[in-house]
Residue frames as a rotation matrix with the C-alpha (Angstrom) as fourth column:
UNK 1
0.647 0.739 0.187 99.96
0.723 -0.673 0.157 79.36
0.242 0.033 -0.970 78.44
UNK 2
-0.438 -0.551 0.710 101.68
0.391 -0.828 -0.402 82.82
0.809 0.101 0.579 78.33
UNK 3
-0.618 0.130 -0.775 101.61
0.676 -0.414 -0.609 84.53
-0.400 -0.901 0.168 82.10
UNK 4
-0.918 0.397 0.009 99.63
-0.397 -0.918 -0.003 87.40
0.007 -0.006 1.000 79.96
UNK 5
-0.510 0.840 -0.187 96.86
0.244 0.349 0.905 85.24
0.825 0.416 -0.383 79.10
UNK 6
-0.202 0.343 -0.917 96.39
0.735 0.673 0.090 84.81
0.648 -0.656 -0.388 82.48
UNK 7
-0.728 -0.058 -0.684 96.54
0.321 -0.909 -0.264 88.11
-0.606 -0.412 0.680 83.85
UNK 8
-0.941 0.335 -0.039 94.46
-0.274 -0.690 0.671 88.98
0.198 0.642 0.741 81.29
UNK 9
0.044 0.895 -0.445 91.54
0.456 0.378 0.806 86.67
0.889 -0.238 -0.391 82.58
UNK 10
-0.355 -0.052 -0.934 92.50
0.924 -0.175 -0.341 88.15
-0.145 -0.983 0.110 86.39
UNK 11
-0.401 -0.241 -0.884 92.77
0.522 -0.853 -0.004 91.72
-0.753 -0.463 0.468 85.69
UNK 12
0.017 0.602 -0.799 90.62
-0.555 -0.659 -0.508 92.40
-0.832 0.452 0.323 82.75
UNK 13
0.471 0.593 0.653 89.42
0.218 0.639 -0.737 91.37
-0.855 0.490 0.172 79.80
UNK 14
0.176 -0.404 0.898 91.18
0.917 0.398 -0.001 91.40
-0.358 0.824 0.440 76.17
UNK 15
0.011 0.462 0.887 89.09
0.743 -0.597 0.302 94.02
0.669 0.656 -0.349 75.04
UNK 16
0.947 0.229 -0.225 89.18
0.309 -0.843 0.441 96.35
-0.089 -0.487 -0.869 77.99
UNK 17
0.161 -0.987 -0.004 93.22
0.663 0.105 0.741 95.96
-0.731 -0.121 0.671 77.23
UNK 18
-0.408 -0.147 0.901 92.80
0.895 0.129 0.426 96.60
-0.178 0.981 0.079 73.84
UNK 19
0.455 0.678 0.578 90.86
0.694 -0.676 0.246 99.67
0.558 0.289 -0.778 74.57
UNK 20
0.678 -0.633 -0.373 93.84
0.411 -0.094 0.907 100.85
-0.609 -0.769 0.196 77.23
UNK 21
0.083 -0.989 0.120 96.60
0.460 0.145 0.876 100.18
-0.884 -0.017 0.467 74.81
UNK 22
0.393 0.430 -0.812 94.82
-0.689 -0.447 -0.571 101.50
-0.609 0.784 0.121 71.14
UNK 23
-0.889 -0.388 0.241 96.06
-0.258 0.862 0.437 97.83
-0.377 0.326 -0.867 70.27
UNK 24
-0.231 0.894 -0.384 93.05
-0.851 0.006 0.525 96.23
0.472 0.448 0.759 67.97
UNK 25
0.417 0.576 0.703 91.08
-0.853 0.516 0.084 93.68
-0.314 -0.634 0.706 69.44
UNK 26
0.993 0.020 -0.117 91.95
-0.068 0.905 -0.420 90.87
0.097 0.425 0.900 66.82
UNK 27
0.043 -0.981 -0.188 96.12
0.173 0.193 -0.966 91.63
0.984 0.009 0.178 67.19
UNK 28
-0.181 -0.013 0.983 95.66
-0.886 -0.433 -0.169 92.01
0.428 -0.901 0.067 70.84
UNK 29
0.803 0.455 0.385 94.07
-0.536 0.834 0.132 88.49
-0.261 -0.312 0.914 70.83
UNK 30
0.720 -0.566 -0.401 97.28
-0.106 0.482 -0.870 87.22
0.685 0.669 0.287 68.68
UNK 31
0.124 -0.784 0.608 99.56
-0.436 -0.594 -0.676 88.47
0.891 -0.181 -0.416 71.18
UNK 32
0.252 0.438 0.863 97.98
-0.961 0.008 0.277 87.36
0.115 -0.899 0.423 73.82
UNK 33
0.898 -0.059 0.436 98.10
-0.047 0.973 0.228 83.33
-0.438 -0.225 0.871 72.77
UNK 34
0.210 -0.977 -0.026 101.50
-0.274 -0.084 0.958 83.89
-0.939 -0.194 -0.285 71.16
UNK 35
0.535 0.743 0.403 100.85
0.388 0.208 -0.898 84.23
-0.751 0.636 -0.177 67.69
UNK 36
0.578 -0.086 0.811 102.17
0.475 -0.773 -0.421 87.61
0.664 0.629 -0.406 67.39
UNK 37
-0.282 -0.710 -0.645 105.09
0.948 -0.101 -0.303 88.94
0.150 -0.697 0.702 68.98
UNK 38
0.650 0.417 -0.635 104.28
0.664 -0.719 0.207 92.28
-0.370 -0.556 -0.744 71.29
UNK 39
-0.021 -0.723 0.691 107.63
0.495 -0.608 -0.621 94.08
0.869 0.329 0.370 70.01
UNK 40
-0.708 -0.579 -0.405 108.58
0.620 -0.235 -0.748 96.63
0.338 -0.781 0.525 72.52
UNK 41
-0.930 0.289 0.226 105.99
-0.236 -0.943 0.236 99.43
0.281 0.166 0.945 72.17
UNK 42
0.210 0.948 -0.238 102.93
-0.243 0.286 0.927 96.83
0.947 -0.137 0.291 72.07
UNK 43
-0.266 -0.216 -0.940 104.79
0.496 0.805 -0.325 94.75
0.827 -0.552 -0.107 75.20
UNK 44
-0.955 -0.291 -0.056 105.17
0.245 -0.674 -0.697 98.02
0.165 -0.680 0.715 77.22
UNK 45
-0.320 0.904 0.282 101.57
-0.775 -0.421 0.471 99.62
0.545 -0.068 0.836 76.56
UNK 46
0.341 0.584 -0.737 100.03
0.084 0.762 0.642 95.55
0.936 -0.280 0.211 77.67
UNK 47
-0.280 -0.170 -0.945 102.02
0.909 0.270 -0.318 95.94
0.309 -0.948 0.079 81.14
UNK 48
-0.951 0.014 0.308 101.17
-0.143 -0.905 -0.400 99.21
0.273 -0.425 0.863 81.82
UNK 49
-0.255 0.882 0.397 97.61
-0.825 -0.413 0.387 98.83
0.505 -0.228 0.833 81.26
UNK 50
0.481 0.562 -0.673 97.66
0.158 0.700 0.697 95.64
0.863 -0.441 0.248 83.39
UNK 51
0.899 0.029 0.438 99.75
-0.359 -0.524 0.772 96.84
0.252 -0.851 -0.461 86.22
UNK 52
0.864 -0.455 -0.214 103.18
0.490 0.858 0.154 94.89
0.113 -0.238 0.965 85.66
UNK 53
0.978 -0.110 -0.176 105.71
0.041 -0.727 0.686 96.05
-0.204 -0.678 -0.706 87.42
UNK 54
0.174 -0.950 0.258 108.71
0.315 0.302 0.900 93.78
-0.933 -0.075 0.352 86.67
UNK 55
-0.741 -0.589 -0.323 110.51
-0.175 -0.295 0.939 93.56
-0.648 0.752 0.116 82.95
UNK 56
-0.088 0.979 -0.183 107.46
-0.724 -0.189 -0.664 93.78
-0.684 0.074 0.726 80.49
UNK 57
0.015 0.087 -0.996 108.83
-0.876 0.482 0.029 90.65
0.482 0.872 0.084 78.23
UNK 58
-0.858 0.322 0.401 108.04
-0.176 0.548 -0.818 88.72
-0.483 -0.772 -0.414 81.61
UNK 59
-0.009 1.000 0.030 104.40
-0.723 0.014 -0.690 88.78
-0.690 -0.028 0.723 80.48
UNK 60
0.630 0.223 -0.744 104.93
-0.773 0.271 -0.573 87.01
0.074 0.936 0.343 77.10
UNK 61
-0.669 -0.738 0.089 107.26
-0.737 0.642 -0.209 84.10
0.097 -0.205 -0.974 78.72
UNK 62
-0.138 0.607 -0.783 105.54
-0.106 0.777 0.621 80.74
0.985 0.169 -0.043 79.25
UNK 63
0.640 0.250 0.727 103.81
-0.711 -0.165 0.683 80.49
0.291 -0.954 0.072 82.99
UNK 64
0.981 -0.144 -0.133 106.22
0.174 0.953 0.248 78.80
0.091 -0.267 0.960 85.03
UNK 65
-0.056 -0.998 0.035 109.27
0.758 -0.065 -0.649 80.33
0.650 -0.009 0.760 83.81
UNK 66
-0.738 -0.547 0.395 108.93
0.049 -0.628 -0.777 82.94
0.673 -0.554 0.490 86.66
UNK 67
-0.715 0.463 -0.524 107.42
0.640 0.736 -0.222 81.86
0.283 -0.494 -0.822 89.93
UNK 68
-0.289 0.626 -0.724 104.88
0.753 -0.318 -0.576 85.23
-0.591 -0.712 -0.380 90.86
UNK 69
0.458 0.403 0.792 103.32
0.813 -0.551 -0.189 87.93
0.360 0.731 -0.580 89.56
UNK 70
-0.747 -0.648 -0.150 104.81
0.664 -0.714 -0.221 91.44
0.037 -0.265 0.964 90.06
């Protein structure tokens, strides 16, 4: 599982992202399970609107490879 998924069940829902970032719902879901890569622009907009502080291609790493949230 991708640390965003998870953040995304903590700190909001898909769709309230998706409605944050002007990311569509279906490529917002893609991203999310690692489908679809975030590129820089999508990666950045998903940590803002969840609150991530650290490097924003943290989010899209596999849980585990970095031990907290930020």
């Amino acid at each position: 599982m991708l640390r965003i998924e998870r953040i995304c069940e903590k700190r909001g829902t898909q769709a309230e992202i998706s409605r944050k970032t002007g990311i569509a719902r279906p490529a917002m879901s893609r991203i999310v399970r690692g489908l679809e890569p975030p590129y820089p622009k999508r990666g950045k907009a998903i940590a803002a609107a969840v609150g991530w502080h650290g490097d924003w291609r943290e989010l899209f790493e596999e849980e585990g490879a970095f031990d907290d949230d930020k």
